[in-house]
PyMOL Python script that loads the backbone (N, CA, C, O; Angstrom):
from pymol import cmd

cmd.read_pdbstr("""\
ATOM      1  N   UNK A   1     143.418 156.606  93.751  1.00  0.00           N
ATOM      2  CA  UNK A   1     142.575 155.572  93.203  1.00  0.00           C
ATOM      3  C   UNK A   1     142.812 154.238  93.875  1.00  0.00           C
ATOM      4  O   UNK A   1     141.774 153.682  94.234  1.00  0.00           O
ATOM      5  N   UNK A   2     144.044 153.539  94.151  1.00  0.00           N
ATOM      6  CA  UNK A   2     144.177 152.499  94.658  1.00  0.00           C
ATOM      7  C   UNK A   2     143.788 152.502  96.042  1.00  0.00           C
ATOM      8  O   UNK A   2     143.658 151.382  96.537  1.00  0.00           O
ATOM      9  N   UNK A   3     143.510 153.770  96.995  1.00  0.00           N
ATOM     10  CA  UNK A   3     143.270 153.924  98.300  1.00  0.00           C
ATOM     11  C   UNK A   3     141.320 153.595  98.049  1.00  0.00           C
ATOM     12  O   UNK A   3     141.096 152.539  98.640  1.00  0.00           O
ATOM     13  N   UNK A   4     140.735 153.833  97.769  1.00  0.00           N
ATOM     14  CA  UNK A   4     139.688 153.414  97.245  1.00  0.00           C
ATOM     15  C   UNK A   4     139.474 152.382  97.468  1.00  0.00           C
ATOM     16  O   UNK A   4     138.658 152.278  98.384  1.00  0.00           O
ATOM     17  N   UNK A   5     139.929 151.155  96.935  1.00  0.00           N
ATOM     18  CA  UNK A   5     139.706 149.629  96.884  1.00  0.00           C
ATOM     19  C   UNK A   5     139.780 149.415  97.873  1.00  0.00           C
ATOM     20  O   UNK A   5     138.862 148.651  98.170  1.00  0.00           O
ATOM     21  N   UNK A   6     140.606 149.724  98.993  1.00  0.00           N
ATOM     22  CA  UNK A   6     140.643 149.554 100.325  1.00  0.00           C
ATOM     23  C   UNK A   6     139.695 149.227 101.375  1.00  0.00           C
ATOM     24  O   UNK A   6     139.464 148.423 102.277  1.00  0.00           O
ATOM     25  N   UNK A   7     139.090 150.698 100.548  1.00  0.00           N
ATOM     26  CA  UNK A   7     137.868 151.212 102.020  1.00  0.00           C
ATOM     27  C   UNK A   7     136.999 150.214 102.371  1.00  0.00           C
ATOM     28  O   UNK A   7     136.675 149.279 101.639  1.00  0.00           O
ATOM     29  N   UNK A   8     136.514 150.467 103.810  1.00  0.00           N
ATOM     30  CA  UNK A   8     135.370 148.981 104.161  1.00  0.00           C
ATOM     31  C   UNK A   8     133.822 149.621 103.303  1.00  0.00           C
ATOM     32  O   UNK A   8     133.430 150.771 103.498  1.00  0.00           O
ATOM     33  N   UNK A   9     133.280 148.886 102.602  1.00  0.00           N
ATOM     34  CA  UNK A   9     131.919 149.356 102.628  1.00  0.00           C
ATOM     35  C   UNK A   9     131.276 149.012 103.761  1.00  0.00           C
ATOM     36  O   UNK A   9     131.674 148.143 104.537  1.00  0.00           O
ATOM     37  N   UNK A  10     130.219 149.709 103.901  1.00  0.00           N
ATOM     38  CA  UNK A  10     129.320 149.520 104.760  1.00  0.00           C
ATOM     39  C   UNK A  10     127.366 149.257 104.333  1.00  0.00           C
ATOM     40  O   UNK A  10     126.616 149.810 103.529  1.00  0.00           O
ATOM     41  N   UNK A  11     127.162 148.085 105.410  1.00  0.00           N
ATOM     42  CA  UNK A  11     126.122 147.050 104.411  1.00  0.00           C
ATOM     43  C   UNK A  11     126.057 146.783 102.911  1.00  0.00           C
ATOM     44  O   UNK A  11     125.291 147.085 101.996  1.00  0.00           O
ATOM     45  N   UNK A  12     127.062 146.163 103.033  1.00  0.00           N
ATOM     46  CA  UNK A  12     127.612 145.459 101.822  1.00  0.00           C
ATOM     47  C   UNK A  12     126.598 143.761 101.600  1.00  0.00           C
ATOM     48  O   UNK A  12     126.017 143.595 100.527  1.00  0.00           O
ATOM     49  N   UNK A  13     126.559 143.257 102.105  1.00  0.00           N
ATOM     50  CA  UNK A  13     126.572 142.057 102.524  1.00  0.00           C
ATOM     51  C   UNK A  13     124.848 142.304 102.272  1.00  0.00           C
ATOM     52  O   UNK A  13     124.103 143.280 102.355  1.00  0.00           O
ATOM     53  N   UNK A  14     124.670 140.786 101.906  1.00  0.00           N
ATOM     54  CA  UNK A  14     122.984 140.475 101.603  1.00  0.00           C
ATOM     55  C   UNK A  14     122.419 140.606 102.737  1.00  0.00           C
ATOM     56  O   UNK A  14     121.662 141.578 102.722  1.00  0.00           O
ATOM     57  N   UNK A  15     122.450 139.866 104.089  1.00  0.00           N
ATOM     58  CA  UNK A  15     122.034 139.872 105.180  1.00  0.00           C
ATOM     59  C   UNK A  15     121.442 141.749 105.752  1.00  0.00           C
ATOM     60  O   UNK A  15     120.305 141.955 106.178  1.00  0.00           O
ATOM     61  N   UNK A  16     122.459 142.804 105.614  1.00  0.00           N
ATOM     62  CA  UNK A  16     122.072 143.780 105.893  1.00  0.00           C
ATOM     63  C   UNK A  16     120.717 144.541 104.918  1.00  0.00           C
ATOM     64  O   UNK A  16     119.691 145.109 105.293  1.00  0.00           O
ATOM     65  N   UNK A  17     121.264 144.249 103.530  1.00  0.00           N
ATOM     66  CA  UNK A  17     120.252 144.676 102.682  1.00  0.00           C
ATOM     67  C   UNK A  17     118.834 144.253 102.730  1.00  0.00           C
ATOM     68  O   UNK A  17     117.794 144.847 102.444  1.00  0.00           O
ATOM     69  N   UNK A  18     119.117 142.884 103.236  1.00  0.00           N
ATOM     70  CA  UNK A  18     117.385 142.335 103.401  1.00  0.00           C
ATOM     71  C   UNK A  18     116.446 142.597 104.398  1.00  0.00           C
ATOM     72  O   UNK A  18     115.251 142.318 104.297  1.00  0.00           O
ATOM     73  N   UNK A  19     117.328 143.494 106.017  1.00  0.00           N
ATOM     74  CA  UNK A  19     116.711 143.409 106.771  1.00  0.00           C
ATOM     75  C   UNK A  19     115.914 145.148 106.782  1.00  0.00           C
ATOM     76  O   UNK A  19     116.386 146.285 106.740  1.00  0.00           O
ATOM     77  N   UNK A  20     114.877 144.735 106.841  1.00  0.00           N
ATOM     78  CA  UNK A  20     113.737 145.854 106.966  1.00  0.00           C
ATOM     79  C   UNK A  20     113.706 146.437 108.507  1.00  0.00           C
ATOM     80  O   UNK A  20     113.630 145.651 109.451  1.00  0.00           O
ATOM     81  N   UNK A  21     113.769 147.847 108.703  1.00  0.00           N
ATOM     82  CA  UNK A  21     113.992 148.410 109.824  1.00  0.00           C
ATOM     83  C   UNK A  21     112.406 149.264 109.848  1.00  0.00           C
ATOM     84  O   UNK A  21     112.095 149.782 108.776  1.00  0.00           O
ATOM     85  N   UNK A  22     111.610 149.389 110.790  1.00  0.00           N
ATOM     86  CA  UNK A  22     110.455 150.059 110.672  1.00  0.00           C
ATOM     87  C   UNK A  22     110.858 151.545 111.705  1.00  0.00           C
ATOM     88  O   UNK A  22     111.554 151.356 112.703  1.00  0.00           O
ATOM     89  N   UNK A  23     110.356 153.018 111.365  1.00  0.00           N
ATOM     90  CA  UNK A  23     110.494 154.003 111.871  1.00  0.00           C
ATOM     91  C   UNK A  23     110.999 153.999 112.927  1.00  0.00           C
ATOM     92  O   UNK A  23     112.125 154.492 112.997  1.00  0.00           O
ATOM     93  N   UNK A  24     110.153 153.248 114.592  1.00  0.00           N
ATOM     94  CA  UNK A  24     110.427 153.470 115.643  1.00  0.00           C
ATOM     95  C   UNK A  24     110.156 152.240 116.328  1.00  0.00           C
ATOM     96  O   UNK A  24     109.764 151.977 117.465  1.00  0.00           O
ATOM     97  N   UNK A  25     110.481 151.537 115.295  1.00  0.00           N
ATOM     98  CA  UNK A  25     110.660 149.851 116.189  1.00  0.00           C
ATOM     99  C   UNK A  25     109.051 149.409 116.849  1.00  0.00           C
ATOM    100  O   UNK A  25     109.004 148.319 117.419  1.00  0.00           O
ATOM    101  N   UNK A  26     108.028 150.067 116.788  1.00  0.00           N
ATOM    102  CA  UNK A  26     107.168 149.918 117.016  1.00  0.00           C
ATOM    103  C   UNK A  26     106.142 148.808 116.697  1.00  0.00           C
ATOM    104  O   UNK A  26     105.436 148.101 117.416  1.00  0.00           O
ATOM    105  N   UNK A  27     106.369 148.943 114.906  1.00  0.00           N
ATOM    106  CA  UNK A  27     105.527 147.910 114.455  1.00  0.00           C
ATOM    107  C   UNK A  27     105.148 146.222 115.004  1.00  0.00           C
ATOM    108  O   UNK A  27     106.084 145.444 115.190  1.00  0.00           O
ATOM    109  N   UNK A  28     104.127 145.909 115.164  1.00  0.00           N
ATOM    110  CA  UNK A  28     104.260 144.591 114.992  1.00  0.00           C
ATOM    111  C   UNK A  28     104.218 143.923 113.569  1.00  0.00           C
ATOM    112  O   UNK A  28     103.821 144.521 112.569  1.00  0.00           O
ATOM    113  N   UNK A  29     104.633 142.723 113.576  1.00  0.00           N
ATOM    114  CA  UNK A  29     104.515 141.723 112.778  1.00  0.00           C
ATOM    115  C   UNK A  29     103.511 141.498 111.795  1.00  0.00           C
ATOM    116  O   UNK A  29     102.492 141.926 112.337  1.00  0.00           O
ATOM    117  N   UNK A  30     103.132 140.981 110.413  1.00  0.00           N
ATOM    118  CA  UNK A  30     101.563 140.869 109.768  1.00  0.00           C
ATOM    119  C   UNK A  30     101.410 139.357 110.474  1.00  0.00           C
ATOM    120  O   UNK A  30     102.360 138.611 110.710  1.00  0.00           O
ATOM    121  N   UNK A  31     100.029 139.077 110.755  1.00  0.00           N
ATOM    122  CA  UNK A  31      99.813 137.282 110.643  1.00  0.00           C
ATOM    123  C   UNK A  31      99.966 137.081 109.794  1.00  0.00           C
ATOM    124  O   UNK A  31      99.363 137.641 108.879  1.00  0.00           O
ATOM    125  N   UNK A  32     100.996 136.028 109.588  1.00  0.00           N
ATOM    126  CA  UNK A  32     101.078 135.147 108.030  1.00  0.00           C
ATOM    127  C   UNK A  32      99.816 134.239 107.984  1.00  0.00           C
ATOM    128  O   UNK A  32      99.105 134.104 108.980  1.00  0.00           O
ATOM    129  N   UNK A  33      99.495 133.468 106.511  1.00  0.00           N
ATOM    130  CA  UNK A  33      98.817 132.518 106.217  1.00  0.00           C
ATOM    131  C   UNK A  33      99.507 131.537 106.925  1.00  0.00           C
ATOM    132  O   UNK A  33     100.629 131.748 107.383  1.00  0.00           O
ATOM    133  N   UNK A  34      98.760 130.199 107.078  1.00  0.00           N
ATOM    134  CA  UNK A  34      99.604 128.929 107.123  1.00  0.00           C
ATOM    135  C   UNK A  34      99.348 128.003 106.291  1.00  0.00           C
ATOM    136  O   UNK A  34      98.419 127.198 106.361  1.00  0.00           O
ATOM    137  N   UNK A  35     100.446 128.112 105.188  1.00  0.00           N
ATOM    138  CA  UNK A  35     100.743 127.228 104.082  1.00  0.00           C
ATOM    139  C   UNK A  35     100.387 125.991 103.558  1.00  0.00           C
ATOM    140  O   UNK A  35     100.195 125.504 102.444  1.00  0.00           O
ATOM    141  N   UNK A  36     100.345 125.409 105.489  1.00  0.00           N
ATOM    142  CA  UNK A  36     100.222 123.873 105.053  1.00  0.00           C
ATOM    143  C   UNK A  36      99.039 123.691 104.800  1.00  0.00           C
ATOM    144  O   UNK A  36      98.643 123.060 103.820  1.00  0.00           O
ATOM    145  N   UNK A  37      97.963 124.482 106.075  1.00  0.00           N
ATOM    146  CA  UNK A  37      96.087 124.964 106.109  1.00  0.00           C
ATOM    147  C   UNK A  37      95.895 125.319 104.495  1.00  0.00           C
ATOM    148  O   UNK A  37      94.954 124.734 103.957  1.00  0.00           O
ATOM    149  N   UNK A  38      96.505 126.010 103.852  1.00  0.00           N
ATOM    150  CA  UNK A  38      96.106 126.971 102.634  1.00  0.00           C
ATOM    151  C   UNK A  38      96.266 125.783 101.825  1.00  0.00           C
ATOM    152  O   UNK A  38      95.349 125.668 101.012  1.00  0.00           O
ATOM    153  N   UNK A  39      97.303 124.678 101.772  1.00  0.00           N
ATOM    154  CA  UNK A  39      96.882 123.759 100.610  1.00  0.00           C
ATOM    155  C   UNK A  39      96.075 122.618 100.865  1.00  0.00           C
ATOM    156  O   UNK A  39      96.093 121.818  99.930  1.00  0.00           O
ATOM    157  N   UNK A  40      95.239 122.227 102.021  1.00  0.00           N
ATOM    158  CA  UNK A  40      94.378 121.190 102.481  1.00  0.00           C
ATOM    159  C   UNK A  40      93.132 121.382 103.182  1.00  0.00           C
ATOM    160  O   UNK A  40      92.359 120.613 103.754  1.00  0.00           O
ATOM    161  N   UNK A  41      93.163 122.883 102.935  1.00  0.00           N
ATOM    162  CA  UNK A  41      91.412 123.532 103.385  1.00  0.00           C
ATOM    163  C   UNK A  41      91.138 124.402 102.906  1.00  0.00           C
ATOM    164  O   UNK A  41      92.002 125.278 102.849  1.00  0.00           O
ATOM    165  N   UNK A  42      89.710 124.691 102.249  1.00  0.00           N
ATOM    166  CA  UNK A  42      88.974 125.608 101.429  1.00  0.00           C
ATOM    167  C   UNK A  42      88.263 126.348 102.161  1.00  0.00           C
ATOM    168  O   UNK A  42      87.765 125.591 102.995  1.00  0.00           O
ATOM    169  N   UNK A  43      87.882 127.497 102.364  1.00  0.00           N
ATOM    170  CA  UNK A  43      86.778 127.969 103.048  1.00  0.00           C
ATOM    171  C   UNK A  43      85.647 128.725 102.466  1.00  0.00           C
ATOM    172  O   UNK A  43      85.654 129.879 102.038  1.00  0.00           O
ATOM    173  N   UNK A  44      84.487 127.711 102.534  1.00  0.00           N
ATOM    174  CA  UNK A  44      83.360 128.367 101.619  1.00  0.00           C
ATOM    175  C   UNK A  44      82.960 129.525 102.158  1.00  0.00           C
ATOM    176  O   UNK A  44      83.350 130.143 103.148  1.00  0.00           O
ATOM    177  N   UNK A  45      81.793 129.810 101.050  1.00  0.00           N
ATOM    178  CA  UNK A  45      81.420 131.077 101.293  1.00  0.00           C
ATOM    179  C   UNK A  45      80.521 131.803 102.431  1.00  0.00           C
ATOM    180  O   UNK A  45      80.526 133.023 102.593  1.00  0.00           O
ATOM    181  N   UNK A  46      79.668 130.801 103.276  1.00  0.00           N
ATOM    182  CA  UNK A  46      79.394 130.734 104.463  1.00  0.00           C
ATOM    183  C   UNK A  46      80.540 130.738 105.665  1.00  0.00           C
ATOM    184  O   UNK A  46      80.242 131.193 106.769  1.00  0.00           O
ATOM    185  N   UNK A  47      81.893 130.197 105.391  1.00  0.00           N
ATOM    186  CA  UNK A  47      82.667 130.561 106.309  1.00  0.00           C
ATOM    187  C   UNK A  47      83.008 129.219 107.056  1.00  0.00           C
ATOM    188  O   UNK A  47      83.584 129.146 108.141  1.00  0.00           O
ATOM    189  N   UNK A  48      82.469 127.971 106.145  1.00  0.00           N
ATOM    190  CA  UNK A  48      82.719 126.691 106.816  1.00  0.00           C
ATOM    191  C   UNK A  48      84.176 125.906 106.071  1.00  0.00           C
ATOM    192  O   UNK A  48      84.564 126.222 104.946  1.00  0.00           O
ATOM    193  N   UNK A  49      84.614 125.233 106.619  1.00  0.00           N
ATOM    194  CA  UNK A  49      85.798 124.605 106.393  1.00  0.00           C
ATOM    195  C   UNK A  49      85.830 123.285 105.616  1.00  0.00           C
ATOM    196  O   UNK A  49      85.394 122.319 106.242  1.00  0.00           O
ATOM    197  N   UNK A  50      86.307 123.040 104.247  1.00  0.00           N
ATOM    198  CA  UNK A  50      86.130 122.034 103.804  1.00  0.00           C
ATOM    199  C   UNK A  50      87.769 121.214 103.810  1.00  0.00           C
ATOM    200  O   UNK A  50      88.923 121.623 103.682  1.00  0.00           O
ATOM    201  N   UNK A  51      87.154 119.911 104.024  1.00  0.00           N
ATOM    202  CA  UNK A  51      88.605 119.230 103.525  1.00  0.00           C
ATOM    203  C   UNK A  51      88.536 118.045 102.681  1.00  0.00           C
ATOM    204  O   UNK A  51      87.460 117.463 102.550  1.00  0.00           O
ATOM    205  N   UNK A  52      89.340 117.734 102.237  1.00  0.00           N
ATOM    206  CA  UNK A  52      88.737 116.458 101.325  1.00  0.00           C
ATOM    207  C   UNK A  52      89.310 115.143 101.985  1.00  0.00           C
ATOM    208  O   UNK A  52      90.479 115.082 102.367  1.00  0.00           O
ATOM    209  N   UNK A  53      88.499 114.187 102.088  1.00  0.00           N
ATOM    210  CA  UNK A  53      88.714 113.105 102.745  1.00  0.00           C
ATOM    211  C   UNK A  53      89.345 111.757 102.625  1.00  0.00           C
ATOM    212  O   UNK A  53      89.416 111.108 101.581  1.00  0.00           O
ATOM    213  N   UNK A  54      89.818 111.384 103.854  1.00  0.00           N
ATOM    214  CA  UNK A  54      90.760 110.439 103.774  1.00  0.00           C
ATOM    215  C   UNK A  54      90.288 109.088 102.966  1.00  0.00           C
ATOM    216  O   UNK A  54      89.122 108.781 102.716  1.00  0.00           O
ATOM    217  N   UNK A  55      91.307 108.458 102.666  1.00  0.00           N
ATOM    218  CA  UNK A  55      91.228 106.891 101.660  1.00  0.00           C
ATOM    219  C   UNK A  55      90.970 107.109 100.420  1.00  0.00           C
ATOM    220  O   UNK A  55      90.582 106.200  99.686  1.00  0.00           O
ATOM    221  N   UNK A  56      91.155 108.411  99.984  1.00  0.00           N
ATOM    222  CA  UNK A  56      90.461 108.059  98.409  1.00  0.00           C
ATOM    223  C   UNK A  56      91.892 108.289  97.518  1.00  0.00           C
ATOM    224  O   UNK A  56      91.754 108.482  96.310  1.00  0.00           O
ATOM    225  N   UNK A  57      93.034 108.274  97.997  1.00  0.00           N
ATOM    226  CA  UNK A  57      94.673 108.482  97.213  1.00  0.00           C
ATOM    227  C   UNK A  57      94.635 107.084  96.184  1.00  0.00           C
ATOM    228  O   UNK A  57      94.594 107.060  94.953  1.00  0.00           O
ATOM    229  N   UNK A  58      94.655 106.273  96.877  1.00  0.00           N
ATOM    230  CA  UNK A  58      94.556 104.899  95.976  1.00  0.00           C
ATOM    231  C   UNK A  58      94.178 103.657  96.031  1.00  0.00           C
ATOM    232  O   UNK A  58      93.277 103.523  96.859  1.00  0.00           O
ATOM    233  N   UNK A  59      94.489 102.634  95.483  1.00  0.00           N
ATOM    234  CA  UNK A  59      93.799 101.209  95.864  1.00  0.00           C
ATOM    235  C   UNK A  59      92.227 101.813  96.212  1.00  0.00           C
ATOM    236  O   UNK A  59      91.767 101.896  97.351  1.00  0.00           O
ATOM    237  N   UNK A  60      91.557 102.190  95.020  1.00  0.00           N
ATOM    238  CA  UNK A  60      90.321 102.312  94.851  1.00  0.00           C
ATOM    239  C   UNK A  60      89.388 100.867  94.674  1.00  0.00           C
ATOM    240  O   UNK A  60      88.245 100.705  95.100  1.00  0.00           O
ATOM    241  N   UNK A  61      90.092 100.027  94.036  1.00  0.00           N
ATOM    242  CA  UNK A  61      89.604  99.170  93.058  1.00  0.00           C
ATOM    243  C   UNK A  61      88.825  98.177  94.140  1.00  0.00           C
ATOM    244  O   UNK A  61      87.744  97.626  93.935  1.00  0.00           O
ATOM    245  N   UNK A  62      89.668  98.077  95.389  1.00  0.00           N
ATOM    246  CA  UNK A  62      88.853  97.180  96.146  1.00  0.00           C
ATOM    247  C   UNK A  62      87.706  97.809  96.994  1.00  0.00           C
ATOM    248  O   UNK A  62      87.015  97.181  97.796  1.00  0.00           O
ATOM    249  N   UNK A  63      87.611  98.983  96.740  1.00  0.00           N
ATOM    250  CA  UNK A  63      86.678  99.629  97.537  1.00  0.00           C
ATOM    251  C   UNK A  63      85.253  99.884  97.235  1.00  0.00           C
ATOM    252  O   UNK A  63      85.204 100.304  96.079  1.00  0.00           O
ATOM    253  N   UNK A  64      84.117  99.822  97.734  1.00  0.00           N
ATOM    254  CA  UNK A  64      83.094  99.226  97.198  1.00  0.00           C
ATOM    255  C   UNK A  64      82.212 100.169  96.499  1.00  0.00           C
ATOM    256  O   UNK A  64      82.229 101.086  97.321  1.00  0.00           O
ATOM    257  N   UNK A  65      81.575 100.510  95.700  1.00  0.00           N
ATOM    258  CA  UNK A  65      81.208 101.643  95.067  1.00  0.00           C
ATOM    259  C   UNK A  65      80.446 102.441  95.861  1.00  0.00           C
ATOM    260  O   UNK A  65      80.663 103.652  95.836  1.00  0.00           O
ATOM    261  N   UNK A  66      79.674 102.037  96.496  1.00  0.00           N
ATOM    262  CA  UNK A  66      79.085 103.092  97.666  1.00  0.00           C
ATOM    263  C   UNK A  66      80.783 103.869  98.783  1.00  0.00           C
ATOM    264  O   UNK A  66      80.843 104.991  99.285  1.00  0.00           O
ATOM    265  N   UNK A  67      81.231 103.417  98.801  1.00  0.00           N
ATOM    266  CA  UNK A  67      81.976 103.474  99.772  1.00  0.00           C
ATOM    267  C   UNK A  67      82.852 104.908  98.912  1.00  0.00           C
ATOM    268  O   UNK A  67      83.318 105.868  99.527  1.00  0.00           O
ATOM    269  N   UNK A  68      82.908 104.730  97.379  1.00  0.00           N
ATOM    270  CA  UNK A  68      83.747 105.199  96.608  1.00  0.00           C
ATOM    271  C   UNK A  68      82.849 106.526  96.314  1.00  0.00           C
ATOM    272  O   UNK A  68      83.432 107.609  96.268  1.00  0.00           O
ATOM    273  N   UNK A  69      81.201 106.451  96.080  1.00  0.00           N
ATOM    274  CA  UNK A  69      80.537 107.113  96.213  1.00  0.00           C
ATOM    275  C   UNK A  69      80.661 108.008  97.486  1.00  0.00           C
ATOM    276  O   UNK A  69      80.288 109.165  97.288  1.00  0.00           O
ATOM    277  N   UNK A  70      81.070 107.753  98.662  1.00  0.00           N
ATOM    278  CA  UNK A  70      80.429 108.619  99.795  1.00  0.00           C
ATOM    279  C   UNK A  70      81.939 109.394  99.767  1.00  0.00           C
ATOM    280  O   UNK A  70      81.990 110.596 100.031  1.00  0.00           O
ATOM    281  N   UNK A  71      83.315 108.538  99.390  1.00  0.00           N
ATOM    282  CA  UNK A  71      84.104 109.574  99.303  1.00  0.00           C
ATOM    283  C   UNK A  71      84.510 110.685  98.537  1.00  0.00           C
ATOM    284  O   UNK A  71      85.400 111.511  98.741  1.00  0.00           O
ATOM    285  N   UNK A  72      83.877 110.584  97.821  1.00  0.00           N
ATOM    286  CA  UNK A  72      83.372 112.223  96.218  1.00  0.00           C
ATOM    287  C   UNK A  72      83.395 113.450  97.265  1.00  0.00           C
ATOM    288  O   UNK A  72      84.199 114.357  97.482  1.00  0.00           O
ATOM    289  N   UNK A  73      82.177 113.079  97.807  1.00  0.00           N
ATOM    290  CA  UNK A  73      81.837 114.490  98.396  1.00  0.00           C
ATOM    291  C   UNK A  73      83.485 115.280  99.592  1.00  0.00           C
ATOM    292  O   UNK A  73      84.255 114.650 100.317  1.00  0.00           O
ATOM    293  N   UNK A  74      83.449 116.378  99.381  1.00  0.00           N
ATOM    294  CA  UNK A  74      84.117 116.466 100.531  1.00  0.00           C
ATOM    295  C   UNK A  74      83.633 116.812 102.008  1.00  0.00           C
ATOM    296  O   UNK A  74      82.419 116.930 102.175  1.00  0.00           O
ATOM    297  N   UNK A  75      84.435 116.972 103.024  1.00  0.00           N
ATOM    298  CA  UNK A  75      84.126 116.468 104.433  1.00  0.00           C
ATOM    299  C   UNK A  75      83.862 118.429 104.962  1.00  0.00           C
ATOM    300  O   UNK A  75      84.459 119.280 104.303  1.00  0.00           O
ATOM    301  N   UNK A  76      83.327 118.680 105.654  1.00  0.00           N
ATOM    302  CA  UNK A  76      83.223 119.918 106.482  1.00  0.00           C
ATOM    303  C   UNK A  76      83.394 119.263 108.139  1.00  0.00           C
ATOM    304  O   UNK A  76      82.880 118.429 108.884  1.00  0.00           O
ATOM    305  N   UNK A  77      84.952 120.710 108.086  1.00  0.00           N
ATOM    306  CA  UNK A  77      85.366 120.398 109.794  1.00  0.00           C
ATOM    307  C   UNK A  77      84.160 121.198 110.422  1.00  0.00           C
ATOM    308  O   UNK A  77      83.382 121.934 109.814  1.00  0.00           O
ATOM    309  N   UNK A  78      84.173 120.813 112.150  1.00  0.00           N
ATOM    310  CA  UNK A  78      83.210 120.947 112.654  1.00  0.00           C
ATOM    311  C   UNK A  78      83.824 121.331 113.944  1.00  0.00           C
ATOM    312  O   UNK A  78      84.874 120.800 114.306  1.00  0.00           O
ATOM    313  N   UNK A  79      83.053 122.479 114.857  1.00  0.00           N
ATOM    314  CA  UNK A  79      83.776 122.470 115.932  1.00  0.00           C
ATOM    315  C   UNK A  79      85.458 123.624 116.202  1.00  0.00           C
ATOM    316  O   UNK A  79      85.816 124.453 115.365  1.00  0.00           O
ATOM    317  N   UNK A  80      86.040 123.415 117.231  1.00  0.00           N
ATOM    318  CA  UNK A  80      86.947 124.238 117.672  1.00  0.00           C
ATOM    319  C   UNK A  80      87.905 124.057 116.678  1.00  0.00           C
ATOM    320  O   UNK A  80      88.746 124.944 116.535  1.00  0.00           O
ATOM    321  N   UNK A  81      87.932 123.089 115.978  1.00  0.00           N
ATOM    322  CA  UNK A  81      88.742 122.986 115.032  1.00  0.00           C
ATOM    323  C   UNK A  81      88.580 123.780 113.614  1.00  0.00           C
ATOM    324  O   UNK A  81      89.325 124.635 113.135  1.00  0.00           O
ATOM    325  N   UNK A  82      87.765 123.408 113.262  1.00  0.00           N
ATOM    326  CA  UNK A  82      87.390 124.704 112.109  1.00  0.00           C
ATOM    327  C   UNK A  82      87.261 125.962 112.415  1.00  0.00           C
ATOM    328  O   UNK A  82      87.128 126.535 111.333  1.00  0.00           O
ATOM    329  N   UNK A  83      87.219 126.831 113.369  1.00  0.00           N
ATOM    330  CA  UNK A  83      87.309 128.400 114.068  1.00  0.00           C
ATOM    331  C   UNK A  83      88.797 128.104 113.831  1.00  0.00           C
ATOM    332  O   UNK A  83      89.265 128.935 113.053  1.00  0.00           O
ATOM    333  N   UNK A  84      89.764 127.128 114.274  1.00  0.00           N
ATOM    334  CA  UNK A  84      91.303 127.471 114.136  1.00  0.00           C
ATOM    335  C   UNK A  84      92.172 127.138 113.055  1.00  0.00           C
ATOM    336  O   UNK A  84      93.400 127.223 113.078  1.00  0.00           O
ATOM    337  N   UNK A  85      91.236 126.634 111.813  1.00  0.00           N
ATOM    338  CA  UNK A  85      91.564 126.733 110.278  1.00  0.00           C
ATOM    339  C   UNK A  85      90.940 127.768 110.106  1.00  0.00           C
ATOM    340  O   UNK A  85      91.901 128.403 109.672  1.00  0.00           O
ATOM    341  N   UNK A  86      89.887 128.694 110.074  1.00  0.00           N
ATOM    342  CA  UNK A  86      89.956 129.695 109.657  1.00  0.00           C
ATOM    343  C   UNK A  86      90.487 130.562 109.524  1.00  0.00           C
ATOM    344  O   UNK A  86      90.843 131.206 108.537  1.00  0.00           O
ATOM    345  N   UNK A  87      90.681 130.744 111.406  1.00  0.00           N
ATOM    346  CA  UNK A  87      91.489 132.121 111.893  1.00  0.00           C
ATOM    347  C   UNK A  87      93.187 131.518 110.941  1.00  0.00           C
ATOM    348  O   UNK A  87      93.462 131.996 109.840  1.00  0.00           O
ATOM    349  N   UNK A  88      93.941 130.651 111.505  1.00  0.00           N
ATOM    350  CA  UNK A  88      94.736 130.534 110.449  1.00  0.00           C
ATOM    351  C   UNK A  88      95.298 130.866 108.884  1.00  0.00           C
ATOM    352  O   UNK A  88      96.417 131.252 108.546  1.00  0.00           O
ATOM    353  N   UNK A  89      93.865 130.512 107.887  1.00  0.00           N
ATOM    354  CA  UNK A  89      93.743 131.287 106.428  1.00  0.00           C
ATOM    355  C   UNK A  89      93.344 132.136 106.605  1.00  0.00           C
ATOM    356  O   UNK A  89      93.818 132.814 105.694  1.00  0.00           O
ATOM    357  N   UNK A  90      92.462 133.038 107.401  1.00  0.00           N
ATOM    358  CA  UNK A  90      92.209 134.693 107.642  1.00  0.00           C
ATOM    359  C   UNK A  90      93.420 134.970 106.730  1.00  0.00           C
ATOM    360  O   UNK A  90      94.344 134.157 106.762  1.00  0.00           O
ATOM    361  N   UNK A  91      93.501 136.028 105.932  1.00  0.00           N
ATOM    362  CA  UNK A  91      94.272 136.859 105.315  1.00  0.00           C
ATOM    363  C   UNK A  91      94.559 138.287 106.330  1.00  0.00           C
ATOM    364  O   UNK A  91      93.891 138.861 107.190  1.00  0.00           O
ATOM    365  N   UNK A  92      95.816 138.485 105.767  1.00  0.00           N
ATOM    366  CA  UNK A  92      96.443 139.616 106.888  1.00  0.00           C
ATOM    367  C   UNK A  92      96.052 140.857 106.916  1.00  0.00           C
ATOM    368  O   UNK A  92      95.848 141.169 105.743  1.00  0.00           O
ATOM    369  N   UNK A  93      95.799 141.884 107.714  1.00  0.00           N
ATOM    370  CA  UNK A  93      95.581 143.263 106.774  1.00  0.00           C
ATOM    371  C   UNK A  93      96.516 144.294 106.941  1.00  0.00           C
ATOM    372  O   UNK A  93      96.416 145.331 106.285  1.00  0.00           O
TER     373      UNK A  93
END
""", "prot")
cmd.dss("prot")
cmd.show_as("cartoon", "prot")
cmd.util.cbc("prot")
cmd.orient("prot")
């Protein structure tokens, strides 16, 4: 019994337990989301990119009501840039 306590375990340790080994090393990787894209762009249902637009956090008061008006709406990216927020939130399969 006391020879017992001895012995080395083997993958003992968190590091071994967490790491995922696939059959034949083959697999690739999933695309992840990107986190930061996923909390500052929406993508409607047409497939266009919304973001909501700059100046409207605070110090409203001096800002002129049209001005306060046009920032309500939100903004649609346009261009090479919105194809690379999409592909980005694309979900993985």
């Amino acid at each position: 019994m006391k020879d017992d306590r001895y012995t080395p375990r083997l993958f003992h340790s968190k590091a071994y337990t967490s790491v995922q080994f696939s059959v034949m090393g083959t697999e690739m990787p999933k695309q992840k989301t990107h986190k930061g894209m996923k909390r500052r762009f929406k993508i409607t249902a047409s497939g266009k990119a919304k973001h909501r637009k700059a100046f409207r956090g605070h110090i409203m008061s001096h800002k002129s009501g049209k001005r306060r008006r046009g920032l309500r709406q939100d903004g649609v990216v346009a261009g090479k840039d919105a194809r690379n927020i999409v592909e980005a939130l694309r979900p993985s399969l």
